[in-house]
Phi, psi and omega in degrees: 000136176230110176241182168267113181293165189281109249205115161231149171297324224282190189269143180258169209249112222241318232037335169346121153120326190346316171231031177264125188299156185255163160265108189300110153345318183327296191331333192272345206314313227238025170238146202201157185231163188217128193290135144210088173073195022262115188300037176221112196343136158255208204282172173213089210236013173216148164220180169201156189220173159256157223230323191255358177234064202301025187231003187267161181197151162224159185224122191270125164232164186292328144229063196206006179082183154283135158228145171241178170210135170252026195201051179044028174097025194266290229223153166211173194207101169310126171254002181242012179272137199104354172204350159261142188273350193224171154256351186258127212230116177245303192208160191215122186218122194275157160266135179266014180258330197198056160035326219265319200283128158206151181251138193250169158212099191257175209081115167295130168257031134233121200272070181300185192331311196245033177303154179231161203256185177248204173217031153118209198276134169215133185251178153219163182221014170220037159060050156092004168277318179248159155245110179240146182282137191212053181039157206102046184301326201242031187303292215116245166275184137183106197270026164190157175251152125234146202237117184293158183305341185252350181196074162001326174274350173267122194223124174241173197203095181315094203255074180306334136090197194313104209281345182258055150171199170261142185194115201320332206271009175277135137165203166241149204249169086276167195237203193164001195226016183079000159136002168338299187230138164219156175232114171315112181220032123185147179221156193250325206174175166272357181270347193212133169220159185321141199208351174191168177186144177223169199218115179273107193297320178263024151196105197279017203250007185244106185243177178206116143240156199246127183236131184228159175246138203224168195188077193269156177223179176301286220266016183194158156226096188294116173216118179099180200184181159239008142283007184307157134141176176252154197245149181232153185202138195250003190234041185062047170078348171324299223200120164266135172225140172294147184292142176235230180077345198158326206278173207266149195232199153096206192278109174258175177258226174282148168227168177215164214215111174208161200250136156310071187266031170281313253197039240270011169264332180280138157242142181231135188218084159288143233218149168224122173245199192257354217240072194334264191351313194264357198270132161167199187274122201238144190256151142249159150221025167237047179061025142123331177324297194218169200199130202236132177296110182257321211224105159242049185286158199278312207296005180256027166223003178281152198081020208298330185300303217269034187216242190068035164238136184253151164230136161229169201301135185286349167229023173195109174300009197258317201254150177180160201242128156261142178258162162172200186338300189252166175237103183259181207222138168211106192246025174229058172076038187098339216258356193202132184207132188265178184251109152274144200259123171253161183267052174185152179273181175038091194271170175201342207196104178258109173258149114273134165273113214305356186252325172198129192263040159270313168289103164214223201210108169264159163219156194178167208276354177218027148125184166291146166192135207215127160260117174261042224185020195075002201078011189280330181183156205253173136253165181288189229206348161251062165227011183240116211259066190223029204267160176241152202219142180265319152233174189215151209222130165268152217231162168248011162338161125262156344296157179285165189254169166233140167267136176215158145235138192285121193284145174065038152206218168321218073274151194200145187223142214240145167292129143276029117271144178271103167292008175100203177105193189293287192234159132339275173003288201293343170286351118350099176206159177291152197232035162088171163063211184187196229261026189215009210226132181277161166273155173202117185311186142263104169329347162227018167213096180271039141278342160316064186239147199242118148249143180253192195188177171246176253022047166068006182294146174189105171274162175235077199281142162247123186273302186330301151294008176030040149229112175296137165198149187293123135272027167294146189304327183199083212308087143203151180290161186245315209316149212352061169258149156289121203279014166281336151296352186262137204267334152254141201241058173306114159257142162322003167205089178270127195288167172219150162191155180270089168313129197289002189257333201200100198293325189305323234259137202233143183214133178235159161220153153255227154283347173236193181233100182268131183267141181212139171232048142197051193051045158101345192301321219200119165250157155237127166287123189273312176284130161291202155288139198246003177232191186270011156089331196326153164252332171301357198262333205252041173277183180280149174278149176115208175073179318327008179246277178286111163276138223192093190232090177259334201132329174326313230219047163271129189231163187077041166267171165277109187262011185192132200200112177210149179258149191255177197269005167301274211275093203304135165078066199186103202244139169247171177190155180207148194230171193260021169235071135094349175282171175187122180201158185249143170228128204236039181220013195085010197084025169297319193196152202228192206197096187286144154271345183333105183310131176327278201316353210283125202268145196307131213010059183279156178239126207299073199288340214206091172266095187240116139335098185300136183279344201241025120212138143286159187105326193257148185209127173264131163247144175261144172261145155223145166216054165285000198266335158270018156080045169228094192270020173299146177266136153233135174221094215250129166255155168243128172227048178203041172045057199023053162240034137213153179215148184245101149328146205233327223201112167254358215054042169232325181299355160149303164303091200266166169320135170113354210235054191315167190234150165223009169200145160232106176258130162291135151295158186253000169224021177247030250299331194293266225307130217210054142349110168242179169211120184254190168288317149260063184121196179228156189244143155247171172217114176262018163225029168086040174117314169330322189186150212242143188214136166299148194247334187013275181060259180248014160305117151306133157338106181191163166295120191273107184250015167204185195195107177232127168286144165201127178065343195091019158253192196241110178268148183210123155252200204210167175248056192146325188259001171099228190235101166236157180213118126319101191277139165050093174273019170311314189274005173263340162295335176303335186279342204258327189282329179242034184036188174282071163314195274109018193232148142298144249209116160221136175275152185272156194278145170276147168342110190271167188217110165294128207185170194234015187274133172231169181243133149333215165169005170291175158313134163087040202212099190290205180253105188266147181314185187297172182261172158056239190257144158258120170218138206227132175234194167200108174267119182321299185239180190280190184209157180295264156239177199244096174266093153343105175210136205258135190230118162273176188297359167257003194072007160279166196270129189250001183190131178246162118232141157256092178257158193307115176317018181287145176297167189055184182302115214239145165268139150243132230235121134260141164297333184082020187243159174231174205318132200283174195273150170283107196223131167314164177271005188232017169307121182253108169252157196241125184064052194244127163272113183231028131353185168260101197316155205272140189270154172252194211270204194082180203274146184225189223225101209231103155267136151265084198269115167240139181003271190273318183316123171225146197205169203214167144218168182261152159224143177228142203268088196225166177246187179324122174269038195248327183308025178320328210254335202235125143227190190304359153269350183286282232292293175327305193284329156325302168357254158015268196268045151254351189258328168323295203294309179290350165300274210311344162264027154233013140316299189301332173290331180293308192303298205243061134263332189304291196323298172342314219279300195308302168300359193249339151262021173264319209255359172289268192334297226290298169345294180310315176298319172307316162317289183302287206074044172284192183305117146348332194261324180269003147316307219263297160327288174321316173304298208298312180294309226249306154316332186258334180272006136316290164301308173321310188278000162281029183269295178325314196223118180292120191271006185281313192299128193244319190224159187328317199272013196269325178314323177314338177246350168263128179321162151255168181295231179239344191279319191248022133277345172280319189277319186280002145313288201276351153305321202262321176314285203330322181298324209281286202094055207148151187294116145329110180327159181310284176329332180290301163317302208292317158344279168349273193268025160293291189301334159324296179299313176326288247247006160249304183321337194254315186296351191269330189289304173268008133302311177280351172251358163291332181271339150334275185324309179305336175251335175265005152323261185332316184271311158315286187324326167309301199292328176123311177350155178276150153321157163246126163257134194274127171180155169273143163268123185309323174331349244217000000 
């Protein structure tokens, strides 16, 4: 049964916020977020080189900015983050005249689904240190730059413009003046636009550009027109005329366009038309005059809206390359192309480098990769933190893992901690399913994992058992099917979710909503259709040249699907033209909510359910796919029979800032995390108003958001994976507002482990090791002392930092002061840290001048450590802090030995001046030979470098220290042996104090016999210096 509900705009009335204190932006300075991974590549549809520098390389990716590399590609470094306004890179061009100059053009034209658009031209004038925005803000897309060859400011620029609508601003532009000024100098429609452009390198006033026409709707991808084709201009872009000659005319598709520059009279023009006969790879060898069909094989053109690029080789007119699905090769003109094997599929974007084509750069669908070597090998493609995810899903393990599936790869799941190991890598694993689909663990076993794909695909891996199997409900193919034929409408990122009430119980959607309680073996559709159905949305996508039905662009589905966690069988659903309804009966009967404000087939991306009433539900909306970038984010708190528009775009989220999640704190109800296209808002008054959460985020689309444990996992469209840790103190920051009192916040759970990190490539970022403790000062301050008090009131950790105002961190390690060892001590397996604190409650001060003010902090461990408790952890304690007296007792000695001989042998030196008596030369000497000796007993005094213990015994300073290396590692009440060690070395080491005792009495009698002489005394102390 479906009925319809009573539906208002107005605002409800909640109390929420009510008392929530407001929040200064200042306040965040000292919250930060930290990638960690996956260090495997996303797209790449522009790459460049430098022709004179052959190890430099950039790579433009579609949401992750510009990177370069300077070493072929071993390593990379993002440069525009922090100066581009977008994350999507449609082309990147070096000036060949003049290296410094590079032009950026951002939004990628090739538009798959989850194209972001860009915001025009961006230059540097230091080879990529700096950026200024350099106009052409309303570009869109844009596929190419060319920068001539002879004068770095004439710059043209391939403007493909918006893919959702018609728009004045497609065609191609030029500067002359270095992006100062541009001018449109050829345009086709507002439906078509520019897509490629090639420049004939010995007379750069000889151009080519290629214009197509495109178009996305949710439910479509309009490709091609008959305003398609390719255009030539012999005056530097002044004047145009379109290419005939042979080439194919009527309606074309993508075309791609490159100039020869062994043979700049050969043009190469791959073509995608409507016309099977006519399409395929086309020669010129007269600049472009007549064009001869050389190639029609389908792999260098299927699929032609989203490759459709040719290269060619810049020294040998016989050879060129097509990208598409595979990357191909052809060195006899065209007429034959064998497949070079890359480490990815679905290519786009080829630099060779004109002084020699054995070097160049692929771009592709799984990141950059550079050959010095002709394409015989590659470098890889997991040093790159670019990957894009639609959503992300977490597990309950510890430390817990995140799930994404990676677009154009894997689905794939990352530690959110670095445990150490060989490599990052082996923590790594594919989790099922496939580059489009979401996940959902099993809440008690996360080897249980349901991933999806598209057609409705959903596997069920038991990793334990290293067995996998498809459970879709219902196998049929989609692929150029209409989607009024397919009996579920399965989308391409199709919800999956583990009901919270009941783990057995699996709930998917299509146009209805299928239920499965016996991990997929079976479903039932619970729902009617839940979207409105059009029957005009379900022709095959694509077209008039290419028809292209992968799932993308399957419309009229359900895209957001949650049970809530009050209430078992209490379902919400949102679809993505725009519906939205509830069933509060297990699914007997739904009920539409649509909000009034809900903008017409807007798509319902995100339902996220309040943990603290029922009844209130945040949607996040987007209709950028209908050239509408506004955010919307709407609450309910009466189970939608009222709804609040959040983001008017004046309230903090401005236009143009699409929203695709919104998550509630869970322990907080004000507090309100969106992800937008560019970036993230928090709200610390339920909505009302808005703040950028930015911080140390890149500019990339944020497209999911999940709290676990408090802390905030985030995922990106380009960028990988980030997690905030623990948000306790920014709710803390949110209760007590701009106070005008100094502030020490209480510290979160500090955790004893054993995780330790990689530091390699690909090796995410793990928090601080130990304790956070975060204050705040109103004003500035002279300084700020930090002091850590265990339970005896000793300090086990001080600092003093600089009184600067607003919110400040301070990071322990958990170690408390470490033993005093000489500086020139060399030892073989020595830990000489600070012993590991144990767990319980400790004592956190805060001294700003008169003020002083305290919280606890508490110490708790691993919680995999079932086997080890808190008193095993205390009896480490104990004897590391022994063990670290007595090394640093041993140290005391010889620095004493040290201190005592260097003033035996000044005096004897004095006495030798003088020409006092002999005998107290001959003493001093003596004296100085037995704390000689002694101290090789303590310290190998041979050793200078790490590798030197191997060939010298060690002493009593480094048997001790390696004793307090295996305590201090153990984790755990010390072995029997580790005691029994102990006190061996405990008896060594009075034999040797009893020894320098007996040379103190020495000392004391040649004490005496100086003092006759005028000599200086020998003082016994150790010198700290030493």
């Amino acid at each position: 049964m479906l009925s319809i509900g009573l539906l208002f705009s107005a605002g409800t009335s909640n109390g929420l916020a009510q008392n929530t204190p407001s929040i200064d932006q200042s306040v965040l300075q000292a919250f930060d977020y930290r990638l960690i991974g996956p260090y495997r590549g996303g797209r790449v549809t522009t790459v460049e080189g430098i022709a004179e520098k052959p190890s430099t390389f950039y790579m433009g990716t579609t949401g992750g900015g510009v990177w370069v590399s300077h070493n072929n590609g071993e390593n990379w470094k993002n440069i525009t983050d922090g100066f581009l306004n977008v994350g999507s890179v449609g082309a990147v061009s070096v000036a060949p005249s003049d290296p410094n100059v590079i032009f950026v053009g951002t939004g990628s034209a090739c538009p798959r689904g989850n194209v972001s658009m860009g915001d025009g031209i961006y230059k540097s004038t230091d080879a990529g240190k700096t950026w200024q925005h350099s106009g052409l803000p309303d570009a869109g897309l844009i596929g190419d730059v060319i920068i001539d060859p002879l004068d770095p400011d004439r710059v043209y620029v391939a403007v493909l413009g918006n893919i959702f609508g018609p728009n004045p601003e497609r065609g191609v532009y030029r500067s002359i003046d270095g992006g100062d000024n541009w001018e449109k100098i050829l345009f086709a429609d507002e439906k078509t636009g520019a897509v490629d452009i090639a420049i004939n390198p010995d007379n750069p006033r000889i151009l080519y550009a290629a214009m197509w026409r495109t178009e996305r709707k949710p439910w479509t991808l309009i490709d091609g027109g008959d305003k398609g084709g390719i255009w030539k201009s012999t005056d530097g872009g002044d004047t145009w005329h379109k290419l005939g000659g042979g080439l194919p005319d009527g309606i074309l598709g993508r075309i791609g366009v490159d100039v020869s520059a062994a043979n700049p009279d050969r043009v190469w023009v791959l073509v995608e038309t409507d016309e099977e006969k006519e399409g395929g790879l086309y020669r010129s060898d007269n600049g472009g005059e007549t064009f001869s069909r050389i190639n029609r094989e389908h792999k260098l053109r299927a699929r032609a809206w989203y490759y459709n690029h040719v290269h060619a080789d810049p020294n040998d007119p016989e050879t060129v390359y097509v990208s598409n699905a595979g990357f191909y090769k052809s060195t006899d003109g065209g007429k034959s192309f064998e497949t070079i094997s890359t480490p990815h599929g679905d290519n786009h974007a080829l630099w060779i480098n004109p002084d020699n084509s054995s070097i160049m750069i692929n771009g592709n669908d799984g990141g950059a990769n550079v050959s010095v070597d002709g394409a015989r090998s590659w470098s890889t493609q997991l040093n790159q933190p670019t990957a894009e995810f639609y959503r992300v899903t977490v597990d309950n393990q510890f430390p817990y893992r995140v799930y994404g599936a990676q677009q154009d790869n894997t689905t794939i799941s990352v530690p959110s901690l670095n445990p150490g190991g060989i490599t990052p890598k082996q923590h790594w694993f594919e989790a099922g399913g496939g580059e489009s689909g979401h996940i959902a663990v099993d809440p008690r076993n996360p080897d249980i994992i349901y991933a999806g794909n598209y057609i409705g695909i959903i596997t069920r891996m038991d990793r334990g058992k290293g067995h996998t199997r498809n459970v879709v409900a219902y196998p049929q193919l989609h692929d150029g099917t209409a989607p009024r034929d397919i009996k579920y409408r399965y989308q391409w990122n199709a919800p999956i979710r583990i009901s919270p009430h009941d783990p057995d119980v699996l709930y998917h959607t299509s146009q209805y909503v299928h239920r499965s309680s016996n991990g997929g073996q079976s479903w039932e559709v619970i729902s009617p259709d839940l979207t409105t159905n059009n029957d005009a949305y379900h022709d095959i996508p694509g077209g008039p040249v290419q028809y292209d039905h992968t799932g993308v662009e399957l419309y009229t589905t359900i895209f957001a699907f949650e049970e809530s966690p009050h209430k078992a069988g209490e379902f919400w659903a949102g679809s993505d033209d725009g519906l939205v309804h509830i069933s509060r009966d297990n699914g007997e009967t739904w009920t539409d909510i649509t909000p009034d404000g809900m903008p017409d087939e807007g798509t319902v991306n995100m339902i996220d359910l309040s943990v603290h009433q029922p009844g209130r539900a945040h949607i996040a909306v987007y209709k950028y796919r209908e050239n509408d970038f506004r955010p919307y984010i709407f609450r309910t708190d009466n189970y939608g029979k009222n709804w609040e528009l959040l983001t008017d775009g004046s309230n903090g989220i401005p236009d143009g800032h699409f929203t695709r999640v919104v998550r509630e704190d869970p322990q907080n109800e004000n507090i309100l995390f969106a992800g937008t296209e560019k970036g993230m808002y928090i709200s610390f008054d339920a909505g009302s108003n808005w703040m950028s959460f930015q911080q140390n985020l890149p500019v990339t689309p944020i497209t999911d958001l999940q709290i676990h444990r408090n802390d905030l996992v985030v995922a990106t469209q380009g960028r990988s994976f980030w997690i905030m840790d623990d948000l306790s103190v920014l709710e803390q920051v949110v209760a007590k507002g701009n106070s005008d009192a100094i502030i020490l916040f209480e510290p979160p759970t500090a955790l004893r482990t054993q995780l330790s990190g990689f530091s390699g490539d690909g090796a995410p970022e793990n928090p601080p090791k130990g304790a956070r403790i975060y204050y705040r000062l109103p004003v500035e301050s002279d300084s700020v002392a930090i002091d850590i008090l265990d339970k005896q009131g000793e300090k086990a950790y001080s600092v003093k930092k600089e009184g600067k105002a607003g919110i400040m961190k301070v990071e322990w390690d958990l170690t408390y002061p470490k033993p005093e060892v000489v500086d020139d001590a060399v030892m073989s397996l020595s830990y000489t840290g600070g012993p590991s604190a144990p767990t319980g409650m400790y004592t956190v001060r805060l001294t700003a001048g008169d003020v002083v003010l305290e919280e606890n902090l508490e110490i708790t461990k691993d919680p995999r450590w079932t086997e080890i408790s808190d008193r095993d952890l205390q009896d480490q304690f104990d004897l590391s802090i022994a063990i670290r007296d007595e090394l640093t007792n041993i140290n005391d000695a010889i620095r004493t030995i040290r201190s005592a001989r260097k003033q035996l042998k000044d005096g004897s030196k004095l006495a030798v001046a003088a020409g006092y008596d002999s005998i107290l030369i001959t003493r001093a000497d003596t004296l100085a030979g037995k704390l000689t000796a002694l101290e090789h007993q303590l310290i190998q005094t041979q050793n200078e470098t790490g590798q030197d213990p191997i060939n010298y015994p060690p002493k009593l300073d480094n048997q001790i220290a390696y004793l307090y290396t295996v305590v201090h590692g153990q984790g755990a009440r010390p072995t029997e042996g580790s005691y029994e060690r102990f006190e061996d070395l405990k008896a060594e080491a009075k034999i040797y104090y009893r020894q320098l005792n007996s040379l103190k009495k020495d000392i004391e009698a040649y004490n005496r016999l100086a003092d006759e002489t005028g000599v200086p005394k020998v003082i016994l102390v150790p010198d700290k210096n030493q």
